[in-house]
C-alpha positions as CSV (number, residue, x, y, z in Angstrom):
1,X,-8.4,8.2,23.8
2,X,-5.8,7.1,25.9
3,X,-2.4,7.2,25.7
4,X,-1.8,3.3,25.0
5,X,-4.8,3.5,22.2
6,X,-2.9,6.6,20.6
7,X,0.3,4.7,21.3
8,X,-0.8,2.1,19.1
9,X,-2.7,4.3,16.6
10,X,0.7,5.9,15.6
11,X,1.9,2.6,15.3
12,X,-0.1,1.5,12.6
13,X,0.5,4.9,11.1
14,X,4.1,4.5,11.1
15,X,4.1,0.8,9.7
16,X,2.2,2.8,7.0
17,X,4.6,5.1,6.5
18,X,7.2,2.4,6.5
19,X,5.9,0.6,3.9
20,X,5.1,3.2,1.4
21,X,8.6,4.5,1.6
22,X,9.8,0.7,1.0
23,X,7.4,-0.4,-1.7
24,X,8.7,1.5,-4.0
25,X,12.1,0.0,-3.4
26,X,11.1,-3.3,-3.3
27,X,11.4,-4.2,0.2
28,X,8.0,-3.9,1.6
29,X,8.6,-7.3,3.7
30,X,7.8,-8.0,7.2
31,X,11.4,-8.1,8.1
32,X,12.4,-4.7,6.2
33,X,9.5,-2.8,7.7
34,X,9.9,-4.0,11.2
35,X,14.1,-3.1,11.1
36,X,12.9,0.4,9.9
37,X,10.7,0.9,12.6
38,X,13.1,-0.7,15.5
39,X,11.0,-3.6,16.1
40,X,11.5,-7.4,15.9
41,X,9.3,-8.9,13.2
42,X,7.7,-10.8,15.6
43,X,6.6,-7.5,17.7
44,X,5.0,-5.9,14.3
45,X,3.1,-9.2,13.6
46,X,1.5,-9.1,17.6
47,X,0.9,-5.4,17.6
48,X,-0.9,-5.4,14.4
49,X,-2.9,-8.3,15.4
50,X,-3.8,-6.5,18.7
51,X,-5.3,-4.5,16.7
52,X,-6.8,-6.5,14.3
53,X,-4.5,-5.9,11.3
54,X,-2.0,-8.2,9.6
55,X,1.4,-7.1,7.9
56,X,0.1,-8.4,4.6
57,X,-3.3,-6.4,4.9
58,X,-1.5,-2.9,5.2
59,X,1.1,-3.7,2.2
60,X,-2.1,-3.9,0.4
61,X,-3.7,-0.8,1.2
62,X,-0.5,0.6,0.5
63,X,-0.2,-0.4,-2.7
64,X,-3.3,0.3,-3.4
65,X,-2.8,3.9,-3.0
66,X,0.7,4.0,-4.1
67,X,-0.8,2.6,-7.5
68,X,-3.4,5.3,-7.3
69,X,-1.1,7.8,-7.4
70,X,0.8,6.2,-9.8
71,X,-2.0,5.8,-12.8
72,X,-3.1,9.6,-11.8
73,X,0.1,10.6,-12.7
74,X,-0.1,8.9,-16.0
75,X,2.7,6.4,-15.7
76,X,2.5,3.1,-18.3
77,X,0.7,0.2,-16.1
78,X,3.6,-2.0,-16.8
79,X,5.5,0.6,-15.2
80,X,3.2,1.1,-12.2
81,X,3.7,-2.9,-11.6
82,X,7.0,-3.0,-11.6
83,X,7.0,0.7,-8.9
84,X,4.8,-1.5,-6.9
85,X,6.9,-4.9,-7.0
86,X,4.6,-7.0,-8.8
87,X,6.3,-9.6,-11.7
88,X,4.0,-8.6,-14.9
89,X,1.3,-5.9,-15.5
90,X,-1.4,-8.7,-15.8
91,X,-0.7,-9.7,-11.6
92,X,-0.6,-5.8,-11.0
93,X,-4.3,-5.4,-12.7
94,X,-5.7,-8.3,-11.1
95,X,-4.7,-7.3,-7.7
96,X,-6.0,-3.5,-8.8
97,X,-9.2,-5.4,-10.0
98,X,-9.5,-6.6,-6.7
99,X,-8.8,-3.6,-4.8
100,X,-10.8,-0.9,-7.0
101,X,-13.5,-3.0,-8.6
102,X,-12.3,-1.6,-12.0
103,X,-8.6,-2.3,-14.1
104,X,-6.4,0.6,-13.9
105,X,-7.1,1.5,-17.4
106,X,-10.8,2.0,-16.3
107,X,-9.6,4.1,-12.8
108,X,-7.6,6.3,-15.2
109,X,-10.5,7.0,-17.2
110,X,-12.7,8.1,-14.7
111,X,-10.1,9.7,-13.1
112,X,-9.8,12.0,-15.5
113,X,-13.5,12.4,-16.7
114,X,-14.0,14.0,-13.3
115,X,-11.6,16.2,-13.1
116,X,-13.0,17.4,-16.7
117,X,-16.6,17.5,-15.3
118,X,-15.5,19.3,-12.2
């Protein structure tokens, strides 16, 4: 790997790590994340795009594991929507929906079913 590919490969991992520490404070934006990091917004938006990846595509996969973390730790879903920054429960399950191919309630379930099977 060279050093501009690994360069850019901690990149992405940093905007990752940016946005999981702002999600949960609500400021998961492409503004926020980019002033954390040291970068213009515009700089974030071209380096992700070099690279294939939009802004909007890692808050996402963020969430998506944030709220994964969340449900496994038992917290109310209306609870887990509002950690993540969505308005209502009913948004936060549709975009889980999407993400998981199962509601939160379902994840839970299964969740825990395995770690009684073993």
């Amino acid at each position: 790997m060279s050093v501009r590919q690994s360069t850019v490969l901690l990149t992405i991992e940093s905007v990752r790590n940016a946005i999981g520490k702002l999600i949960p404070k609500g400021q998961a934006t492409l503004v926020q994340t980019a002033e954390v990091m040291g970068f213009s917004a515009r700089t974030l938006q071209r380096r992700l795009a070099e690279q294939g990846l939009s802004f909007s595509h890692l808050v996402d996969e963020m969430r998506f594991i944030k709220a994964q973390e969340l449900i496994q730790q038992q917290d109310k879903i209306a609870e887990v929507a509002a950690r993540l920054g969505y308005a209502d429960a009913g948004s936060f399950t549709r975009a889980f929906e999407r993400w998981a191919g199962m509601s939160p309630l379902q994840y839970r379930k299964r969740y825990y079913q395995r770690r009684i099977d073993g």
